[in-house]
C-alpha positions as CSV (number, residue, x, y, z in Angstrom):
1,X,0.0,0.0,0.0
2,X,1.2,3.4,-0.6
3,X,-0.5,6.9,-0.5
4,X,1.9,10.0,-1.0
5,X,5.4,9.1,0.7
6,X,4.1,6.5,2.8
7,X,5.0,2.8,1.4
8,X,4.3,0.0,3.8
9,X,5.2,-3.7,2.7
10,X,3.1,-6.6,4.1
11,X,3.3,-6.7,8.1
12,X,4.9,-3.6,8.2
13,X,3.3,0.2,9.4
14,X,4.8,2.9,7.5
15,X,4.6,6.7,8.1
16,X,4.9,9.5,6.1
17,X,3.2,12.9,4.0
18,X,0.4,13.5,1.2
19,X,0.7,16.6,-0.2
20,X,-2.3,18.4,-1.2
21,X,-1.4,22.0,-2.1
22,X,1.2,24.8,-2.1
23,X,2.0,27.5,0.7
24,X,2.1,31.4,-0.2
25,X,5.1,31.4,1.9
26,X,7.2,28.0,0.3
27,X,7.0,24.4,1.1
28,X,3.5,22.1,0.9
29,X,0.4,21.9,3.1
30,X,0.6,18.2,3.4
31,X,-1.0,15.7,5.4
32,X,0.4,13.2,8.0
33,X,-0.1,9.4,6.9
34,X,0.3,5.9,8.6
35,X,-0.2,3.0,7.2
36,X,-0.7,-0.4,8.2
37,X,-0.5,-3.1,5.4
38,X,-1.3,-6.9,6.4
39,X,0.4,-10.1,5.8
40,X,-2.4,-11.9,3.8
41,X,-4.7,-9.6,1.6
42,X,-7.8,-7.8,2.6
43,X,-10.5,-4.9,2.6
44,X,-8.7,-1.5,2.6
45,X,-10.4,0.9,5.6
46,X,-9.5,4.3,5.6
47,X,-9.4,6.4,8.8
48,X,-9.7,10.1,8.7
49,X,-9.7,12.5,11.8
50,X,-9.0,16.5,12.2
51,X,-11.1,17.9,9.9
52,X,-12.1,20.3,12.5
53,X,-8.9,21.3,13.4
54,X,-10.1,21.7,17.6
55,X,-11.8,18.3,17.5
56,X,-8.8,16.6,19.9
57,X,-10.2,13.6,20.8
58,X,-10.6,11.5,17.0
59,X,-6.9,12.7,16.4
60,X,-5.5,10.9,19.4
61,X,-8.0,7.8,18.1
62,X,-6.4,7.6,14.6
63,X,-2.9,8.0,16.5
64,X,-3.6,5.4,18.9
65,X,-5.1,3.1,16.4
66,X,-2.3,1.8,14.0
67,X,0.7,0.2,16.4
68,X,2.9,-2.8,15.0
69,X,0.7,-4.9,16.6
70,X,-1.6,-4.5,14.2
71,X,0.2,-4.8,10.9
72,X,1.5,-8.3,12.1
73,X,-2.0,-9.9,12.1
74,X,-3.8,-7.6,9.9
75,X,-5.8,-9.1,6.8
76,X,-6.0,-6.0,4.4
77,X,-4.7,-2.5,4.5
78,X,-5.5,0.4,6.9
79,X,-5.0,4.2,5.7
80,X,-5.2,6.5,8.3
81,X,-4.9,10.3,8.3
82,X,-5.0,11.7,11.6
83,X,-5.2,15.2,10.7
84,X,-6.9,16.5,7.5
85,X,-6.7,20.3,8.3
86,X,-3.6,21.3,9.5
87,X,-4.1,24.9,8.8
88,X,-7.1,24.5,11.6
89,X,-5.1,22.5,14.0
90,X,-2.3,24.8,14.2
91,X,-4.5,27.6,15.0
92,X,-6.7,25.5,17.8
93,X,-10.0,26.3,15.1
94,X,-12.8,24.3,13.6
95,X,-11.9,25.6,10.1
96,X,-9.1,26.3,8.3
97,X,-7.7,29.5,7.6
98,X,-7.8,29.4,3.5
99,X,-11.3,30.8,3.4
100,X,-12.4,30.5,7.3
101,X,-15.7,28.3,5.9
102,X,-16.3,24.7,7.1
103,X,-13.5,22.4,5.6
104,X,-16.1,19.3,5.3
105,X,-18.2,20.7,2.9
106,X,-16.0,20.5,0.2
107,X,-15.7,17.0,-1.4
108,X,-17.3,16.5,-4.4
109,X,-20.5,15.7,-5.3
110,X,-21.7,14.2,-8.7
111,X,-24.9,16.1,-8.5
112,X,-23.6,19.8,-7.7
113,X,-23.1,21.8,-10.7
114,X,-20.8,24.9,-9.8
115,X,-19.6,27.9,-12.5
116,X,-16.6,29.2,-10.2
117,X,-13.1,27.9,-10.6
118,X,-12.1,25.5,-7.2
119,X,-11.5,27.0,-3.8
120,X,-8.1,25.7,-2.1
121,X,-10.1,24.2,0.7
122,X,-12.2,22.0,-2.4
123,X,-9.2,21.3,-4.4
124,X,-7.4,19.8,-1.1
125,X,-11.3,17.8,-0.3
126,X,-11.7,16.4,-4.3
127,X,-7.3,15.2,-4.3
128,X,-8.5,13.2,-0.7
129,X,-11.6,11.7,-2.3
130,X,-9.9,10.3,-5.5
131,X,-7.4,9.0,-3.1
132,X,-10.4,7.0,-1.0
133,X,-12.7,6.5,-4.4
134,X,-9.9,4.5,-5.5
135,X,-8.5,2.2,-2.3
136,X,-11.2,2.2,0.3
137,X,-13.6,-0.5,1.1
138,X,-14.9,1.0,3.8
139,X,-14.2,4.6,5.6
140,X,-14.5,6.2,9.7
141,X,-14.0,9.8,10.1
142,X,-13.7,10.7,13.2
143,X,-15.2,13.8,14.8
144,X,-16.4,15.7,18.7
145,X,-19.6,17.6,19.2
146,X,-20.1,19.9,21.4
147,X,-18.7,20.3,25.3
148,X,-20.2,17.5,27.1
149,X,-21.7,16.4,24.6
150,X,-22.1,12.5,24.5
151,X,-20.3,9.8,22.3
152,X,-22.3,9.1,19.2
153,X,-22.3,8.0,15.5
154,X,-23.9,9.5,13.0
155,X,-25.5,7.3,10.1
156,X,-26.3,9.4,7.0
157,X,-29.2,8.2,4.7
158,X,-28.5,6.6,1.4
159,X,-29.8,8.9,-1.5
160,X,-30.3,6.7,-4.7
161,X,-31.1,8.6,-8.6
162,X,-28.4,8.9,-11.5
163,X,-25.7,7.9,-9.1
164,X,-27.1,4.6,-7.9
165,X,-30.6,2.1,-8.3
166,X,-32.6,1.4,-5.2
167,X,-31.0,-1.5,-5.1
168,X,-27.6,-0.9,-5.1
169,X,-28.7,1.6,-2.5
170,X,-30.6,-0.6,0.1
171,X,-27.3,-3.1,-0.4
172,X,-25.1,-0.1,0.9
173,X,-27.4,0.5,3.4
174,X,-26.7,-2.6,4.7
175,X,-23.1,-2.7,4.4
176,X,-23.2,0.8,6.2
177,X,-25.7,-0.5,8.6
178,X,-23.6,-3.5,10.0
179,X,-20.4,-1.5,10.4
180,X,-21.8,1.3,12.6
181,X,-23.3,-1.6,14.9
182,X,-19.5,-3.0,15.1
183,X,-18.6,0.3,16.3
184,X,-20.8,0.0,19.1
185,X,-21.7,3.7,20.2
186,X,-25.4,5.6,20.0
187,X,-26.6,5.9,16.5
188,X,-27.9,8.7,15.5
189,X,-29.4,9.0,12.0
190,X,-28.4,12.1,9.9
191,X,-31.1,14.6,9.2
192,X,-34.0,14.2,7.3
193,X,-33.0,14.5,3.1
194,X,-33.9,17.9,2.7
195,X,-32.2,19.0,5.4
196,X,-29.1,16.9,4.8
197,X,-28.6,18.3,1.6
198,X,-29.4,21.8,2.4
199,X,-26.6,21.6,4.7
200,X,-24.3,19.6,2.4
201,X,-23.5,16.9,3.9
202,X,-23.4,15.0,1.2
203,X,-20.3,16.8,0.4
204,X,-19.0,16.0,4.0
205,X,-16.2,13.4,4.2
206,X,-18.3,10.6,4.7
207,X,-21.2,11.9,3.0
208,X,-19.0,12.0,0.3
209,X,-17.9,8.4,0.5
210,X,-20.8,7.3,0.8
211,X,-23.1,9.1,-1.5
212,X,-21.1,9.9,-4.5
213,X,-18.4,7.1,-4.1
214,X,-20.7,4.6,-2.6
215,X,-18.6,3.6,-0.1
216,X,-19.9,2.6,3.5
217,X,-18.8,5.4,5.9
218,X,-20.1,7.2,8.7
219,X,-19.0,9.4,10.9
220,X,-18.2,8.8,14.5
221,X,-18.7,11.9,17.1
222,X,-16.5,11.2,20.2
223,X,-17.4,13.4,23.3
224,X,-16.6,17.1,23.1
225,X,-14.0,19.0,21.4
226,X,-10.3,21.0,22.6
227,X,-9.2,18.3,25.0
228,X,-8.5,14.6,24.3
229,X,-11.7,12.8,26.0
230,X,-10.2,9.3,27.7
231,X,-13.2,7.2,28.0
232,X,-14.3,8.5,24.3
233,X,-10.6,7.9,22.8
234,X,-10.7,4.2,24.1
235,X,-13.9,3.8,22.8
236,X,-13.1,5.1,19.8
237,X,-10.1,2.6,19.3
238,X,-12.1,0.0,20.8
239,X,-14.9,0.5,17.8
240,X,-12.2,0.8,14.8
241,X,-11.0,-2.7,15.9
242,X,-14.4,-3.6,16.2
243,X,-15.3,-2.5,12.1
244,X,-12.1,-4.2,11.3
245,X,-13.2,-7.7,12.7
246,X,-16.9,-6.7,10.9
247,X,-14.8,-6.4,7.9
248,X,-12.6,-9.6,7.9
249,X,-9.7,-7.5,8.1
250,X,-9.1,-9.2,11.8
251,X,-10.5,-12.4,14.4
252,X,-11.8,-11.6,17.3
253,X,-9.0,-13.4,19.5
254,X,-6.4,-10.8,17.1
255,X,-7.8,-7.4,19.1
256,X,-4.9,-6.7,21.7
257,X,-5.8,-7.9,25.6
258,X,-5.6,-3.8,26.2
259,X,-8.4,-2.7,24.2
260,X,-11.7,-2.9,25.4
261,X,-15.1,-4.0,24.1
262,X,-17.1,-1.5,22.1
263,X,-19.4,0.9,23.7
264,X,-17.5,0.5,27.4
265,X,-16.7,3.2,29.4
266,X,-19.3,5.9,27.7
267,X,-23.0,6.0,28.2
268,X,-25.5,3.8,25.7
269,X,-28.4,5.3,24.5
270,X,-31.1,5.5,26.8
271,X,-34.4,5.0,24.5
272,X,-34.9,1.7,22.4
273,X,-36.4,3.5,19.2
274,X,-34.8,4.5,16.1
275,X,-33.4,8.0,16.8
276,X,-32.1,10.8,14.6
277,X,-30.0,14.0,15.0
278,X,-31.5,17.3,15.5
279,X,-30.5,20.7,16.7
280,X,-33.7,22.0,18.3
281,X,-35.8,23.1,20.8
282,X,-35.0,26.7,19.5
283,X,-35.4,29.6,21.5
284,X,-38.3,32.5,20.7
285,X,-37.1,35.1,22.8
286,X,-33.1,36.5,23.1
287,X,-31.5,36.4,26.6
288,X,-29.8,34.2,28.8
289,X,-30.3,30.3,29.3
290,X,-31.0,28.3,31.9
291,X,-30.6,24.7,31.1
292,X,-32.8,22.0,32.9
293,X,-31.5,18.9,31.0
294,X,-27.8,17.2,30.6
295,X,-26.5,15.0,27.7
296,X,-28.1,11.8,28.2
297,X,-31.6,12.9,29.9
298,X,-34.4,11.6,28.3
299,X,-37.4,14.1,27.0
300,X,-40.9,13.8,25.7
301,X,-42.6,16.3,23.5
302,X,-43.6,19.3,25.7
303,X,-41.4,18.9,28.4
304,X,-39.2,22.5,29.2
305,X,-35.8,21.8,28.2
306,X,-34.1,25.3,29.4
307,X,-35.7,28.8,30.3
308,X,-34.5,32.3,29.2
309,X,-33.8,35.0,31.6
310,X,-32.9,38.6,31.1
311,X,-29.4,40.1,32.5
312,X,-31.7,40.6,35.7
313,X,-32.8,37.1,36.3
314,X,-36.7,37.5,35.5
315,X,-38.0,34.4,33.4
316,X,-39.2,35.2,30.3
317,X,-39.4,32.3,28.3
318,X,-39.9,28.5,28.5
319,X,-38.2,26.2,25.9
320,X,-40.2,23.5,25.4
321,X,-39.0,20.1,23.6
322,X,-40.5,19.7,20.1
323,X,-40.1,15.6,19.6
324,X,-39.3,12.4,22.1
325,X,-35.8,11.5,22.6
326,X,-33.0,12.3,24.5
327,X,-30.4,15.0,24.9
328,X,-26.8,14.5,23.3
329,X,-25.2,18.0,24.4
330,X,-26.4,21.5,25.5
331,X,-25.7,24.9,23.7
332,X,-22.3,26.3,24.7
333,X,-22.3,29.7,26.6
334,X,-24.9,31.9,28.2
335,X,-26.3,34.0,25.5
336,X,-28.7,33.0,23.1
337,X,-30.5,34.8,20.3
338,X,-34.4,34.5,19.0
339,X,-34.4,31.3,16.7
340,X,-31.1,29.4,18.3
341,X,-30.8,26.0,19.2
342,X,-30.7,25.7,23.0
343,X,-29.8,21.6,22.8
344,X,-28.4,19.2,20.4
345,X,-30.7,15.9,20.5
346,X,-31.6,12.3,19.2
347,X,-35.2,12.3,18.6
348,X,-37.5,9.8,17.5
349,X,-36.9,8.9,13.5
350,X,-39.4,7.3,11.2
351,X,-38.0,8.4,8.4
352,X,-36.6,5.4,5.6
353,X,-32.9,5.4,5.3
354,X,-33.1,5.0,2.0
355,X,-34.1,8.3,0.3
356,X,-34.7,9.0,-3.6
357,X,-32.8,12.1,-4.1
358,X,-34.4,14.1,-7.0
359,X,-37.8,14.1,-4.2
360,X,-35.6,16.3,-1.4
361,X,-33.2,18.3,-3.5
């Protein structure tokens, strides 16, 4: 396996740099690699982490991953990048400093027409998906929400039209399905079609792997974000091993004796009904919140979530849960404006996760 200067022979790791663009001031913007190629052969999984260049706790995850260990009774190949925007990372930001915009929402996607030359930030997204669209059999990206927010992963809906039949779609639905039960944390299903594409995330790193390269991939949202979470980074290592045995790519008696079972150590989801992610109750009236629920609490439609004071301290509104479910985090800081989200939750989902496209775009 090889992917820029990284070349790893069978049972070894290998480490090394892909370049994906030019610096204004000299040298390349280039991304770390490791690599971890098997003895026998194998599905290829690629990990990816750091999009968000302050989400600490999936870049100690894909570091922790990948050991020698691993290469020596490895079926298959494992790519992992631990850091896809160093530009972000080096200033302790979510995005990068190239345009200052969301980084993963730039990968391509067969159905978006655009009349503008490339961005930097999209040229850098489109080089990283012809590398995956070409090796992977199966992709993690590895994200944090929110402070506090609990460990979940996030299962987009499969959109069939001119890329793919219903067929092909409901087979990579259940592909997609059976690896995100390996991983063994809360899942959440993406937003409702409409929503998911009116927020591209189709053009997100796993929406794009999924959706236009029709690869199974989700996205894996471990704890809160600026400081490496413990319980969430071993779970996170704990679920990657976990898709690799779901894969073939390892036997259960091959996971090391020092990583744990999937799921342990971080909180399971506390309803038994299909759940997907939403960023509501919303707030109708600008001051200062109060929450009344943690990450984890379970809510039923009408139940008060937070209240909004003035600077003063008088009540003067009651935010009221819109759907069943449970909270996954809380809004960060004390201010909050008419129309914001006061909680980020998992509420009940009835919706397919197979979606014609053309219907919702």
């Amino acid at each position: 396996m090889q992917l820029g200067t990284a070349r790893a022979d069978p049972g070894t790791t290998a480490y090394g740099w892909f370049h994906v663009t030019g610096l204004p001031t000299g040298g390349d913007e280039r991304l770390p690699v490791v690599l971890a190629e098997g003895q026998a052969d194998g599905p290829t999984l690629w990990i990816t982490a750091g999009i968000h260049g302050n989400e600490a706790t999936g870049v100690a995850v894909a570091q922790d991953v990948i050991d020698d260990r691993l290469s020596e009774r490895l079926s298959g190949s494992v790519v992992c990048l631990p850091s896809l925007n160093p530009a972000g990372l080096r200033r302790n930001v979510r995005t990068s400093y190239y345009d200052d915009e969301d980084p993963n929402r730039y990968f391509p996607d067969p159905d978006h027409d655009a009349t503008r030359p490339p961005k930097v930030q999209e040229r850098i997204d489109r080089r990283l998906f012809e590398a995956f669209e070409d090796s992977a059999d199966a992709l993690v990206d590895l994200h944090t929400a929110q402070t506090g927010s609990m460990p979940f992963a996030i299962r987009d809906r499969v959109l069939y039209g001119e890329v793919r039949d219903r067929e092909e779609a409901d087979s990579l639905a259940d592909d997609l399905d059976a690896l995100v039960e390996a991983f063994g944390l809360p899942v959440l299903t993406e937003y409702p079609a409409e929503e998911y594409l009116e927020q591209s995330l189709q053009r997100s790193t796993a929406g794009a792997a999924l959706n236009a390269a029709g690869i199974p991939a989700f996205t894996a949202e471990l704890g809160g974000h600026r400081v490496v979470e413990e319980d969430a980074r071993a779970a996170g290592v704990a679920g990657l091993y976990a898709v690799m045995v779901e894969l073939g790519m390892l036997d259960e008696s091959d996971v090391p004796d020092d990583v744990g079972d999937p799921g342990d150590g971080v909180p399971s989801a506390p309803v038994d009904y299909p759940v997907r992610r939403a960023r509501h109750p919303h707030a109708d009236t600008g001051g200062l919140v109060r929450h009344g629920v943690d990450a984890g609490d379970v809510v039923g439609e009408g139940d008060v979530v937070a209240e909004v004071v003035t600077p003063h301290g008088e009540v003067v509104d009651e935010v009221v849960a819109d759907h069943d479910g449970y909270v996954i985090s809380r809004r960060e800081g004390l201010a909050v404006y008419e129309g914001d989200a006061v909680t980020s939750m998992a509420v009940r989902d009835t919706g397919d996760l197979v979606v014609p496209r053309e219907e919702d775009a």
